[in-house]
N, C-alpha and C positions, 0 to 999 in steps of 0.2 A: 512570353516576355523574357530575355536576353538582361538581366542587367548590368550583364559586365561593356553592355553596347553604352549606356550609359558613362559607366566609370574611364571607359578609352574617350568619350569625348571631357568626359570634366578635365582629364590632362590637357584638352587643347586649346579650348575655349571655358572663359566664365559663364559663358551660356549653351543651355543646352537648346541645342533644335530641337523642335517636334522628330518621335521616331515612328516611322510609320511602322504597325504589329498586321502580321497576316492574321487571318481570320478565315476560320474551316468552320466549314459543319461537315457533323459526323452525323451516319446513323448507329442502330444499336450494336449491331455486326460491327462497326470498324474502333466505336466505343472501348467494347469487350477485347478485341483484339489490341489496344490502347493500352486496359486495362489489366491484362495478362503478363504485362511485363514489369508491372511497378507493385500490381496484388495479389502478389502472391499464394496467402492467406484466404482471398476473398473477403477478404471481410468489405473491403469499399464498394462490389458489387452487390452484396447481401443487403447494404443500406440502401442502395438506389434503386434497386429491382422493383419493390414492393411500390406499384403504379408509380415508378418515380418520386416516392416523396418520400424524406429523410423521416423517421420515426421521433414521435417528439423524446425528449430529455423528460428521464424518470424526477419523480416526483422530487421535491425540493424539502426534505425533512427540518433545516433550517429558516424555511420562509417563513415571514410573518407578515402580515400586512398592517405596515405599522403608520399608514395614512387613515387606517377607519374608514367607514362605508364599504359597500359591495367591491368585490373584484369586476377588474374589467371580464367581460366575456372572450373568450381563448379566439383568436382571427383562424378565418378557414384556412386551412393551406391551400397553397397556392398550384399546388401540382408540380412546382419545381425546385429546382436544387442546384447548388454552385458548390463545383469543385476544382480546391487548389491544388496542384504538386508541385513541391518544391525539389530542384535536383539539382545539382553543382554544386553541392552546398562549399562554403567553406572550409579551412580546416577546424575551426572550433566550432562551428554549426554540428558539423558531422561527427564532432567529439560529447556533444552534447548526450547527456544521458535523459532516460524518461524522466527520473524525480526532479531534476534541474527544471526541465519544460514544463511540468504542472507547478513548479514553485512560482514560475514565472507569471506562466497564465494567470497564478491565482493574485499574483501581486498585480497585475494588470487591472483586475475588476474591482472597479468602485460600489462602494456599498449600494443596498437594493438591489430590487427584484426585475430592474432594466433589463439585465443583459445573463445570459447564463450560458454554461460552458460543461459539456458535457467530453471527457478526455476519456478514449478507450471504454466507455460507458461509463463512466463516474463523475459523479457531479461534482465542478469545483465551486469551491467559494474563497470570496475576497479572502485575504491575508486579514482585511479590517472584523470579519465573522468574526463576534466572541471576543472583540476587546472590550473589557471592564469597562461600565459606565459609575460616573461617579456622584450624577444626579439627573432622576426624568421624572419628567411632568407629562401627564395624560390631558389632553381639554374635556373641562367639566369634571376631572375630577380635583378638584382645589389647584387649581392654576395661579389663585389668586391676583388677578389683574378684573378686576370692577369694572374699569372706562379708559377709552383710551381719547384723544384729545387730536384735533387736528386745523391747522389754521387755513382759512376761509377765505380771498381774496386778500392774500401777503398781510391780514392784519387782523382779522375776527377768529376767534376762536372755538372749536364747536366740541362738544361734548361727546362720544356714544357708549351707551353702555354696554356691557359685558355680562352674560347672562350665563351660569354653568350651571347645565345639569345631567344629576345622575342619575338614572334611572337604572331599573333589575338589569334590563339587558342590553343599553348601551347607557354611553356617556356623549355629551358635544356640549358647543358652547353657539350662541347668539350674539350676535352683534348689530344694533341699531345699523342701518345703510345696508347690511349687506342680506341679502334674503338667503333662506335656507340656515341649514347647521352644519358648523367646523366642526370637525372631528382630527385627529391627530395625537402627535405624539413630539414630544423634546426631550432631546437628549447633551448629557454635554457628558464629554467622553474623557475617559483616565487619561488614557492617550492623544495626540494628535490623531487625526481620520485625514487630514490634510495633506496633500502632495503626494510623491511617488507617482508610480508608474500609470496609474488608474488614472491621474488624471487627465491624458493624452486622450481618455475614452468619456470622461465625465467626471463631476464632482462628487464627493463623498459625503463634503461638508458644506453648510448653510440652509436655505433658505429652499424647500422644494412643492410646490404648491401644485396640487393635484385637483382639475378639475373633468369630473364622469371621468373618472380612472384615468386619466392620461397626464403626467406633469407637462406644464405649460412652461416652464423658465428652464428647460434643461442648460442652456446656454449662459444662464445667467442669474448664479447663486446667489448673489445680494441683491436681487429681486428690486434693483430701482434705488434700494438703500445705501447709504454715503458714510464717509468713517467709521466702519467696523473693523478695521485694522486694529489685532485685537489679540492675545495670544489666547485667549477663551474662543475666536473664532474660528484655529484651527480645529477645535475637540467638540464645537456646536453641530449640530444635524437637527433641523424642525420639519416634521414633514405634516404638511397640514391639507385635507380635504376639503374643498368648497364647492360643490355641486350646483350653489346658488348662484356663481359667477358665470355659468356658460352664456346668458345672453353678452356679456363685458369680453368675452375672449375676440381676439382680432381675427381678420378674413382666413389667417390661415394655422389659426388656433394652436400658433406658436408661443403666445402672449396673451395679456391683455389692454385691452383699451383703455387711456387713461379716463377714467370716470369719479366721479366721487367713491361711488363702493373700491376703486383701488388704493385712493390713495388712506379710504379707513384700514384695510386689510395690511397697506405697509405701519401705519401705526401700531398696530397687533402684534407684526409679526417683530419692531420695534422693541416695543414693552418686554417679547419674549428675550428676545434675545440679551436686554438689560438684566432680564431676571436671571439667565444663566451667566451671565458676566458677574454680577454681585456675586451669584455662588462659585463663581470660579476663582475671585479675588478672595473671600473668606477664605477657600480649603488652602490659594495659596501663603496664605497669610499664616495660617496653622502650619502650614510644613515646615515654616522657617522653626528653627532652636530655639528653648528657652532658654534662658539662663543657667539653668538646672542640666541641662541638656549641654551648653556649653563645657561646662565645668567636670560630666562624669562621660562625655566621650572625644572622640577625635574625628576621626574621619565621615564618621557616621551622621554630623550633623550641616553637613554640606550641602547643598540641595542639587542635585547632577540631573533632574528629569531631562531639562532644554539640550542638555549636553548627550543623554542619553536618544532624542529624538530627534538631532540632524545628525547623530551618525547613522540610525536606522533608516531615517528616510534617505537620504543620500544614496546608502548602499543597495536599498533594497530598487529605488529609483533608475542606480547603474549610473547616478550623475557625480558630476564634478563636486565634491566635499570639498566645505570653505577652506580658504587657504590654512587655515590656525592645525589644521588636522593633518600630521604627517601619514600616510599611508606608507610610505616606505615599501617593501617586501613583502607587504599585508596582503592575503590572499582574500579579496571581498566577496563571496560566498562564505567561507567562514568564520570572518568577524561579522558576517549578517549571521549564521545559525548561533552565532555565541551569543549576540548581543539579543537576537529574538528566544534564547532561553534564561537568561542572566536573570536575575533578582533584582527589582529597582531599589530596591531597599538594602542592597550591597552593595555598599561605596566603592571597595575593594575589585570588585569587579569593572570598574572604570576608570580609573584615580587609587593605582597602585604606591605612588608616591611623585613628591615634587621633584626633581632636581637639576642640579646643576654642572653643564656639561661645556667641554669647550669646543665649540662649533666653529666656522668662520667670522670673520666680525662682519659679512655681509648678508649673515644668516638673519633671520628674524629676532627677537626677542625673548617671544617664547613661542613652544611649540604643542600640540597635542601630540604621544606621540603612540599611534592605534595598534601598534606591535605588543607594544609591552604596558599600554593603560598607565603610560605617565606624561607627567607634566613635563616638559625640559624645557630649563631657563638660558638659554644664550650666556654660558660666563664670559666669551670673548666681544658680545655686544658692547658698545662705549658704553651705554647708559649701566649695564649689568658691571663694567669696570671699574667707574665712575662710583658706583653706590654699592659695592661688594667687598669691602676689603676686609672688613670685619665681621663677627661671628654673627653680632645683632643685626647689620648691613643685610648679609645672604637671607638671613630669616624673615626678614620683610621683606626683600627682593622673590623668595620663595610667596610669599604672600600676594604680593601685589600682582606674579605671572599668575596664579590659582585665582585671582579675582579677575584676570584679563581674560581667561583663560572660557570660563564662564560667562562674562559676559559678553563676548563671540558668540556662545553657542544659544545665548538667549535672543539674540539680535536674530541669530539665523534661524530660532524657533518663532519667530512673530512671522516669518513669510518675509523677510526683506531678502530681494533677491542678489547672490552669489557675486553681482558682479558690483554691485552697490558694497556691499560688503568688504568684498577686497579692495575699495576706494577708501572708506572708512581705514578699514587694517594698514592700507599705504601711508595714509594720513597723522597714522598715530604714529606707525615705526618712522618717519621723518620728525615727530615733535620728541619719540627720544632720542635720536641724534641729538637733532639743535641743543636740550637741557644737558646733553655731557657735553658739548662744544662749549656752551656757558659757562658751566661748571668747572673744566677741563683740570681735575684736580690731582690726576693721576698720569705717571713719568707717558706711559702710552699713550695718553689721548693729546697730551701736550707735544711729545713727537712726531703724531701724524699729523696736530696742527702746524705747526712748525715748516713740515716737509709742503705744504699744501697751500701757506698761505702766502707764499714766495712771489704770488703775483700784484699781494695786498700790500701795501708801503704799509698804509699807518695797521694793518693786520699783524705785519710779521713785528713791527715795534711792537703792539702791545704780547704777541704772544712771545718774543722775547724775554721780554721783563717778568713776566707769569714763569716761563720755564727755569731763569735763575732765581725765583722765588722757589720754585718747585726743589731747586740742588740747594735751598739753605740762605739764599743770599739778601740781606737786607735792600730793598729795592725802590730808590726815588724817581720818579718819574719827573721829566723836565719839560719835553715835546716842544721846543723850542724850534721854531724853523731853519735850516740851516745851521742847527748846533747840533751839541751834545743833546741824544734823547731821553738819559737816565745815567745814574749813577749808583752802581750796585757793591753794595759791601759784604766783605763775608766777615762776621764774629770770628775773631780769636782771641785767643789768652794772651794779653802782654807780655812778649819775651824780658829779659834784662835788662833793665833802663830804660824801658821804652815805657811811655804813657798812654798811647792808642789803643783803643781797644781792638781794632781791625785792619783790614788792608782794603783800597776801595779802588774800584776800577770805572772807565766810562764807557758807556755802549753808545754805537748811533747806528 
């Protein structure tokens, strides 16, 4: 397959034709002689030799089988094997080094024991392997959910209970409707487990329901369930066992059948997920400052998680970072190894300081700015003009981009996507125009109105009058049709003899 045959027709057409690919068979002779010119090594022929079948991936030291119940049993092989080669490569393909490739692959694979990757003989794992959990529940070992409730023809409501037990050598749990025993496990993670690159392959996070070893909802992480939109449900992962379910699984035991045992089993998985939500809203409730906390540090009592985890997922993803985040010169392989070794617990390593810079005035407001871990506030934006002249002005102007700044980066950690976002951010930099056009209390913003409003009659009247208030001059407004539309005086000292206190002129 050719695809630069492709890239010559995207220049000509928005559609591509079907490309017709030839198709050879080889036998082993012409295979070998195939493979003499790209394996040098042998090693690609070393793997396939052996009756044609690739040699399974050495044992997985970090597996765990965190569904409970038996492993499924290992499938036969098949006796055959697919191989790629990839050759033309690009120039940065071909610049590409090994540790880059395995970084990648590994940020490719979504949590569990799906899919696995053996590079050069060595087994990779997610980038997600090993991130700190910050609360898990076992079923049947104090899960604490009793019963879970389900309503009955849109109006009765039905009970079932919750049964956990834990015996020497396992644990599961019971539920009235559903026959057999859950087994599993809940996790709600330090981190997000949510987005990046993995997810093009599968989910990391929600909702994964395993029945006779096989997950049934790969496709479909909120298992049927409805506003979970949730910032607890990117760091959520349930993976629960039900063995009892396979008569309910549908014809192609993709799913299940909506029966009564499903819709108790979304109750459950319901219940669960409230209970990692409450502990997710507590620990964030404690991160925030006390008082105590305010008063004997600075930087330190900031909360940057949100901030810290759409710049890693962004970068590690290779996607478009929301608008608020300048990359500038930022070389994204490095600010990904910096930020995946940083201390979250070091302000300073993110939020080096606020300030204030003079940009264009068509610039944004404020910026994140990923070079140098600061905040930059637009001095030349109207709004930052308008409300900056003074020392206490900038300080709360410093403030208010450090709260903006933040909650960008919380919006874009709930999973609201990139382009909703930039609608939002367009939204807001248009409302602080309009408040300094309101306002227009400063010689510049009263200038550019001035220059601008030239096509407004009763606009450039009033932004007249505003701009000789602006030079000093006492300002009556008349707006009379067809007269005078004001009459503006400027204070002065009474020269000799004179009783007036000013000199007054008329505008129209």
């Amino acid at each position: 397959m050719d695809y630069r045959r492709i890239d010559e027709q995207k220049d000509k057409n928005l559609h591509i034709d079907p490309l017709p690919l030839e198709v050879r068979e080889l036998n082993e002779a012409q295979l070998a002689q195939l493979l003499s010119a790209l394996d040098s090594e042998g090693k690609i022929a070393e793997l396939i030799k052996n009756d044609n079948r690739v040699p399974a991936a050495p044992p997985d030291a970090q597996y765990e089988n965190e569904f409970g119940g038996p492993d499924p049993p290992a499938s036969d092989q098949s006796g055959t094997w697919t191989l790629a080669v990839l050759t033309s490569l690009k120039a940065k393909g071909g610049a590409m080094q090994v540790g880059h490739i395995k970084r990648m692959l590994r940020y490719a694979l979504p949590l569990g024991g799906s899919l696995g990757i053996v590079f050069n003989g060595e087994p990779l794992h997610s980038t997600k392997v090993g991130l700190g959990v910050d609360n898990e529940w076992s079923l049947g070992k104090g899960i604490g959910i009793s019963a879970v409730t389900i309503t009955v023809d849109d109006e009765n409501e039905t009970e079932f209970k919750v049964t956990e037990v834990n015996e020497c050598h396992e644990s599961y749990i019971t539920i009235e409707g559903i026959p057999g025993k859950l087994t599993g496990t809940v996790r709600l993670y330090a981190d997000r487990i949510a987005g990046g690159k993995s997810e093009i392959i599968g989910s990391s996070n929600g909702f994964f329901v395993n029945v006779l070893g096989r997950v049934v909802n790969t496709e479909t992480p909120y298992f049927g369930l409805e506003n979970l939109s949730h910032s607890a449900w990117a760091r959520f992962r349930a993976t629960i066992r039900a063995d009892g379910l396979d008569d309910d699984l549908a014809i192609n035991r993709e799913g299940l059948l909506e029966t009564p045992a499903l819709a108790i089993l979304r109750a459950f998985l319901l219940a669960l997920f409230n209970k990692a939500r409450n502990a997710y809203d507590a620990g964030l409730r404690a991160s925030w400052p006390d008082v105590g906390q305010v008063l004997t540090e600075t930087w330190g009592t900031v909360p940057l998680e949100p901030l810290r985890e759409v710049i890693k997922d962004g970068l590690s993803a290779g996607a478009d970072l929301p608008s608020f985040v300048d990359m500038a010169d930022s070389d994204p392989d490095v600010e990904l190894e910096r930020v995946e070794q940083s201390d979250p617990g070091d302000v300073g390593e993110f939020i080096s300081d606020v300030v204030l810079e003079d940009l264009t005035t068509d610039d944004p407001f404020v910026r994140y700015d990923l070079t140098h871990h600061r905040v930059v506030v637009n001095r030349q934006h109207p709004f930052a003009r308008e409300h900056g002249e003074t020392h206490e002005q900038q300080l709360l102007l410093r403030d208010t981009a450090l709260v903006d700044v933040l909650t960008q980066a919380y919006m874009a950690s709930l999973g609201i996507a990139v382009d909703v976002l930039d609608q939002i951010a367009d939204y807001r930099e248009q409302s602080f125009r309009l408040l300094a056009q309101r306002q227009r209390r400063t010689g510049v913003q009263l200038g550019e109105m001035l220059v601008n409003a030239t096509a407004s009659e009763k606009g450039l009247e009033r932004v007249v009058g505003d701009a000789l208030e602006y030079l000093g001059f006492q300002v009556r407004r008349l707006g009379q049709t067809g007269k005078t539309e004001g009459v503006a005086t400027a204070p002065a000292r009474p020269a000799d003899g004179e009783s007036d206190l000013g000199k007054s002129f008329s505008f129209t």
